[in-house]
The first five atom37 places (N, CA, C, CB, O) and aatype in JSON, in Angstrom:
{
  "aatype": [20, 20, 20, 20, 20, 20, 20, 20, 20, 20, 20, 20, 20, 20, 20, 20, 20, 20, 20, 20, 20, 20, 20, 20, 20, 20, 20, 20, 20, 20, 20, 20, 20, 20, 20, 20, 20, 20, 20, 20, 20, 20, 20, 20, 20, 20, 20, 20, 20, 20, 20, 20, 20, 20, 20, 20, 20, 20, 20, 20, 20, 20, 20, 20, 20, 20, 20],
  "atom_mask": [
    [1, 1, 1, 1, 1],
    [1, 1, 1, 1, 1],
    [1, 1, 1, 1, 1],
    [1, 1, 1, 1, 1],
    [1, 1, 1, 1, 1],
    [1, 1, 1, 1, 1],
    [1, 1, 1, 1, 1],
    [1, 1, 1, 1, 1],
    [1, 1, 1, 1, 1],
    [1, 1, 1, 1, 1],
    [1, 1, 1, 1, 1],
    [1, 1, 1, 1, 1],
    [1, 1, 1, 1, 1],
    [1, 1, 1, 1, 1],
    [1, 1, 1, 1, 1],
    [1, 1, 1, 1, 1],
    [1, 1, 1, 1, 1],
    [1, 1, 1, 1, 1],
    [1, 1, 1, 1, 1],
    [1, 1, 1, 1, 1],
    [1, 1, 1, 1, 1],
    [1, 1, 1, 1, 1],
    [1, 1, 1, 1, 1],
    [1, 1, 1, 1, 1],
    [1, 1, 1, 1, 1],
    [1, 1, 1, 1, 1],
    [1, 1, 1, 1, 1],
    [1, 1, 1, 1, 1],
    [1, 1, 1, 1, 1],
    [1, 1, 1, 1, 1],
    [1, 1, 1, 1, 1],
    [1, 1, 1, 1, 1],
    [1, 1, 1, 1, 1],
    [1, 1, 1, 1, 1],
    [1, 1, 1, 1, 1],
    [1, 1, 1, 1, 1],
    [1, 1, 1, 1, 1],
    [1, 1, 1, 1, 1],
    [1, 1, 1, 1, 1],
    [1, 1, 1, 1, 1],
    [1, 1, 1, 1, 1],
    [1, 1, 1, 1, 1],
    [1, 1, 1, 1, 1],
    [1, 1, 1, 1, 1],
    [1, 1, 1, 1, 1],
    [1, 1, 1, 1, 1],
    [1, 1, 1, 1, 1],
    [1, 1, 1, 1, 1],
    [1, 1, 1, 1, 1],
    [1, 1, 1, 1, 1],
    [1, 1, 1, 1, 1],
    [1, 1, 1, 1, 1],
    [1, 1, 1, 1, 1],
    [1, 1, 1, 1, 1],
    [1, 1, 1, 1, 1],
    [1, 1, 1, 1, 1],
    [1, 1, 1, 1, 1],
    [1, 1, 1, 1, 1],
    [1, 1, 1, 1, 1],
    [1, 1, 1, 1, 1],
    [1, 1, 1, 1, 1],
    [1, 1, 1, 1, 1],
    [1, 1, 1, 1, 1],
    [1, 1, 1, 1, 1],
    [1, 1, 1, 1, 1],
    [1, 1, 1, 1, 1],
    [1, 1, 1, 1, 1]
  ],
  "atom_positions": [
    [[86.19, -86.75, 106.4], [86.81, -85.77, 105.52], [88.29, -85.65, 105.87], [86.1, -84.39, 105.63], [88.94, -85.41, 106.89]],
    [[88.46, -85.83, 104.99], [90.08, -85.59, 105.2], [91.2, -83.99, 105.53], [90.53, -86.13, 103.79], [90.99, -83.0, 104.83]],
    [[91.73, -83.97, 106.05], [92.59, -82.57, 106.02], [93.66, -82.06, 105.33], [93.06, -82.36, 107.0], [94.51, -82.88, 104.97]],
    [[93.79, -81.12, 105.1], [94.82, -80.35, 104.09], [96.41, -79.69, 104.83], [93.82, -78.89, 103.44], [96.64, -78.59, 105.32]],
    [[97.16, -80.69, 104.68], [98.36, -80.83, 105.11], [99.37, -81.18, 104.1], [98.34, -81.67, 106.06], [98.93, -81.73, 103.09]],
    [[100.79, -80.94, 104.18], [101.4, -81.13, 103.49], [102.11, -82.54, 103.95], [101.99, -80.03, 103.26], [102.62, -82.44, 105.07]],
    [[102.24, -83.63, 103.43], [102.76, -84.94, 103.5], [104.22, -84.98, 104.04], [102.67, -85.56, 102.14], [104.8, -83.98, 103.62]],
    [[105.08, -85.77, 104.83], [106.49, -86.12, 104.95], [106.74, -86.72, 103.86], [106.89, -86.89, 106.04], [107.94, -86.71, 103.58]],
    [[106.09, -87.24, 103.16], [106.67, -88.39, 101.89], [105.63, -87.75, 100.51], [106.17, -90.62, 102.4], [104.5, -87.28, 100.63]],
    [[106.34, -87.9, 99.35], [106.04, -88.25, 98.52], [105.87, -86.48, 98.08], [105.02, -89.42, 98.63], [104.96, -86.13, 97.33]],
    [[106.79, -85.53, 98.62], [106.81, -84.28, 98.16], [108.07, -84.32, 96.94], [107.03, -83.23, 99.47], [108.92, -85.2, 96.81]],
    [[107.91, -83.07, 96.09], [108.95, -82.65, 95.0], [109.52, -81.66, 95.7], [108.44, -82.16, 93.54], [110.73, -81.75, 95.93]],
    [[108.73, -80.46, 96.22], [109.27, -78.83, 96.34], [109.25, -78.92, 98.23], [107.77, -77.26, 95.41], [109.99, -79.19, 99.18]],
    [[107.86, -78.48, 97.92], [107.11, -78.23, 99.51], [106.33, -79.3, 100.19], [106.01, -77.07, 99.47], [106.14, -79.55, 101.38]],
    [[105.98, -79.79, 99.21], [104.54, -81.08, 99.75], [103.09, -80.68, 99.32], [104.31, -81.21, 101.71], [102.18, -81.5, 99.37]],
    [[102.84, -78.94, 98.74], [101.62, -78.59, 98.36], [100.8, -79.3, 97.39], [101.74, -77.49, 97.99], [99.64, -79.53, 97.74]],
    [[101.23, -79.78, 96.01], [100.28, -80.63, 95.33], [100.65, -81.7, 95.97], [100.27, -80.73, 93.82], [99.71, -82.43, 95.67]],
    [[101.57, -82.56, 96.86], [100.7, -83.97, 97.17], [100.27, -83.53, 98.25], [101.4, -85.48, 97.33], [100.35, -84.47, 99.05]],
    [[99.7, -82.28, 98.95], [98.77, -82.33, 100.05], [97.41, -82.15, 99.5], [99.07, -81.28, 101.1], [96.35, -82.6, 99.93]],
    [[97.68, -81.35, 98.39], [96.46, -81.13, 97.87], [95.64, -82.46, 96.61], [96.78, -79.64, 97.19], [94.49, -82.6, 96.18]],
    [[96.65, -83.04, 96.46], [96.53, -84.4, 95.54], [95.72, -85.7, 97.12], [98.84, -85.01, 94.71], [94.75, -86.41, 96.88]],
    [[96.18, -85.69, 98.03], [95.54, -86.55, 99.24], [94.35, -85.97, 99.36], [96.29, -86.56, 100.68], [93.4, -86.73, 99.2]],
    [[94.03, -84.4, 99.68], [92.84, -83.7, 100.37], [91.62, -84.49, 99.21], [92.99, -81.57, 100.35], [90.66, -85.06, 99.71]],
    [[91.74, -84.46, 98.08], [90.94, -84.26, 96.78], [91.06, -85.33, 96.36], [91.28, -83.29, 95.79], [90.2, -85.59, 95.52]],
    [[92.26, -86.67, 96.7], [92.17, -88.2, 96.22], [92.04, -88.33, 94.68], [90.84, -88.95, 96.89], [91.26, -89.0, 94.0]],
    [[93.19, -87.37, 94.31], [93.84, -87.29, 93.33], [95.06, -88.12, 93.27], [94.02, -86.12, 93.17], [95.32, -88.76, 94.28]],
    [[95.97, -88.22, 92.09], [97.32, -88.72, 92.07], [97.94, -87.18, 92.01], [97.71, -89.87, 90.7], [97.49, -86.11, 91.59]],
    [[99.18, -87.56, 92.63], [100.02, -86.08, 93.18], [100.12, -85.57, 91.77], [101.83, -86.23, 94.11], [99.59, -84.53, 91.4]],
    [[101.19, -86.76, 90.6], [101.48, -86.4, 89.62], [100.58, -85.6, 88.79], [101.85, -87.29, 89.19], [100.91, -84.57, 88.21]],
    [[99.16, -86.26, 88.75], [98.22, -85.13, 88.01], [98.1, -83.97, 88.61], [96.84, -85.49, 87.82], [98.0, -82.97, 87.89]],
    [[98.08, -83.85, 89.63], [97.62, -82.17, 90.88], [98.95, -81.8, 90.01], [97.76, -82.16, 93.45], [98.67, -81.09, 89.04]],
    [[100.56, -82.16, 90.16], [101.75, -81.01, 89.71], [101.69, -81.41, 88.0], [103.71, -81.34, 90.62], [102.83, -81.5, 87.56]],
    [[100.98, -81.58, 87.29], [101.49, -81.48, 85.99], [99.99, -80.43, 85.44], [101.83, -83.3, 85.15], [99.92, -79.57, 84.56]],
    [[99.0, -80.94, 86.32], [97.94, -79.55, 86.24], [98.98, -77.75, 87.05], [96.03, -80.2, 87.73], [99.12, -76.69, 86.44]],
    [[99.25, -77.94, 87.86], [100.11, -76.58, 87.99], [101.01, -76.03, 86.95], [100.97, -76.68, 89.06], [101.08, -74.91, 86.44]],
    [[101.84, -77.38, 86.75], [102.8, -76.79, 85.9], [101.92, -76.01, 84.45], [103.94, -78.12, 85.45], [102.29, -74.93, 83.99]],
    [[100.95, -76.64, 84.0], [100.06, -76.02, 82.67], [99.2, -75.1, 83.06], [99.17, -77.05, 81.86], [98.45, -74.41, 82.37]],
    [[99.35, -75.13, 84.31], [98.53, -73.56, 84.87], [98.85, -72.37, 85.02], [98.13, -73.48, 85.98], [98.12, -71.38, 84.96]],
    [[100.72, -72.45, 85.37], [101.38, -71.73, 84.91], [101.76, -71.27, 83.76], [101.91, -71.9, 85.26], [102.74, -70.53, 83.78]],
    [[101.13, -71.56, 82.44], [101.78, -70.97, 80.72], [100.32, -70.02, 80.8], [101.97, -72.58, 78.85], [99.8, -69.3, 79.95]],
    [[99.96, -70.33, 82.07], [98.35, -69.49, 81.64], [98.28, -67.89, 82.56], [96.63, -70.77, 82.37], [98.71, -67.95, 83.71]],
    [[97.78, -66.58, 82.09], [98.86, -65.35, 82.71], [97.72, -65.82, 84.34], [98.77, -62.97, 81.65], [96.58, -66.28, 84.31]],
    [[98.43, -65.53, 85.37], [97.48, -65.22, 86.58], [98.88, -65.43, 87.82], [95.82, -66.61, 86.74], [100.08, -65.45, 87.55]],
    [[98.23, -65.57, 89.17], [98.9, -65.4, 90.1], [99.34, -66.78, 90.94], [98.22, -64.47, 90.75], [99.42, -66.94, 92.15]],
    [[99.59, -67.71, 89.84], [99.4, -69.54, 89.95], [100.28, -69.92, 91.36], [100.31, -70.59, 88.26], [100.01, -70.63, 92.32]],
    [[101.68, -68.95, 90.96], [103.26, -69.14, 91.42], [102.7, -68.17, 93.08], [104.9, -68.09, 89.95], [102.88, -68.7, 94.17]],
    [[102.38, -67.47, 93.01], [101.88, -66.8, 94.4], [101.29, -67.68, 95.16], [100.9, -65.7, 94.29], [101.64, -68.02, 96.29]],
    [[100.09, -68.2, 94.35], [98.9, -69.03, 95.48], [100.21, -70.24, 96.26], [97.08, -70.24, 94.22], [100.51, -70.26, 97.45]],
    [[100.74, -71.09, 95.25], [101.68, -71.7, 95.62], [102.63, -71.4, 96.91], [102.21, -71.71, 94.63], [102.62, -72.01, 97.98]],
    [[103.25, -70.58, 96.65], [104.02, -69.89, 97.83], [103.06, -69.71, 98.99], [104.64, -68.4, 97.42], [103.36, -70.14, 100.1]],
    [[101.74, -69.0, 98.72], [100.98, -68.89, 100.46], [100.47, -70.06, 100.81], [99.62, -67.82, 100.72], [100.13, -70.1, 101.99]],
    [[100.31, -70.98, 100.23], [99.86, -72.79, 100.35], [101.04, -72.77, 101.23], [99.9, -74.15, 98.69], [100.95, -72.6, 102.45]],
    [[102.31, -72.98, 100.5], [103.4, -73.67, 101.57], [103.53, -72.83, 102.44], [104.82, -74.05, 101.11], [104.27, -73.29, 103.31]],
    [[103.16, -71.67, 102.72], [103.08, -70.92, 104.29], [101.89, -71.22, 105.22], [103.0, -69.28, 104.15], [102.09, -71.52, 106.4]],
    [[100.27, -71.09, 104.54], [99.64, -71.42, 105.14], [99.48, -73.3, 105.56], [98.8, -70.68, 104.58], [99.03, -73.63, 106.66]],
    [[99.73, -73.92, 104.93], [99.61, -75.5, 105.28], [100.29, -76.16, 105.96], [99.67, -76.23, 104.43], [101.4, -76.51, 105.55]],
    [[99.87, -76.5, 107.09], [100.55, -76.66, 108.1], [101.06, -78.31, 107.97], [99.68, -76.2, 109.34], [100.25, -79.22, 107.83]],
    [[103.12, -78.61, 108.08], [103.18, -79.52, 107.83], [102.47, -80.86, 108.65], [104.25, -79.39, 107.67], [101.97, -80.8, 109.78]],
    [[102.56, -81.99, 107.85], [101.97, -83.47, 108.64], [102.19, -83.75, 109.91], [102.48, -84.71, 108.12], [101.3, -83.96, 110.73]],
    [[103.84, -83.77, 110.21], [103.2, -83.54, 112.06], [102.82, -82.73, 112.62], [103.86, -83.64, 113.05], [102.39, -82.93, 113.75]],
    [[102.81, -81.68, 112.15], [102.0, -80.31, 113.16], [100.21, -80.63, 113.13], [102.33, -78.29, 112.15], [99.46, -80.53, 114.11]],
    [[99.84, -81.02, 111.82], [98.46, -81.03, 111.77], [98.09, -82.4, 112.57], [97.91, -80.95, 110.22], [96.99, -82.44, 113.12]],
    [[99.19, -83.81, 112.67], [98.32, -84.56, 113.49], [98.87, -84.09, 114.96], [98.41, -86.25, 113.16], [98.13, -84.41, 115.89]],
    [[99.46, -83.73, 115.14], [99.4, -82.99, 116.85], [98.13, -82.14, 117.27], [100.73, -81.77, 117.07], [97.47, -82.19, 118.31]],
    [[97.97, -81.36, 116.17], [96.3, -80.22, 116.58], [95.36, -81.33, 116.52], [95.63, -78.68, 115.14], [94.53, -81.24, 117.42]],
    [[95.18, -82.48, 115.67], [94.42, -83.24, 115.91], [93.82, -84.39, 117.0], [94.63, -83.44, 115.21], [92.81, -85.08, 117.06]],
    [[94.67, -84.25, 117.58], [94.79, -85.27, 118.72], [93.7, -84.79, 120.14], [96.61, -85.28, 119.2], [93.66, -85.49, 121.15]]
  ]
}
């Protein structure tokens, strides 16, 4: 199983949809063009976002705990 980290490569903003595009073996581009249309929809899309990039700990931090 894979872990939920945010990538050194292949980020736009933070790294949250391509961490979450790797966890789920998705393409990044579909994970951020599903956000972006998740946002025209009313809810708290732009929040979850923001505590992702606080809670997800970047790629070298998570393979250091892993070791």
């Amino acid at each position: 199983m894979k872990g939920l980290y945010r990538p050194r490569h292949n980020r736009m903003i933070a790294g949250v949809c391509a961490g979450l595009a790797q966890r789920f073996g998705m393409s990044a581009g579909t994970v951020r063009l599903l956000f972006v249309l998740s946002c025209l929809l009313p809810g708290p899309q732009f929040v979850v976002y923001l505590v992702l990039w606080v809670m997800m700990p970047n790629e070298d931090r998570y393979m250091a705990s892993t070791r």
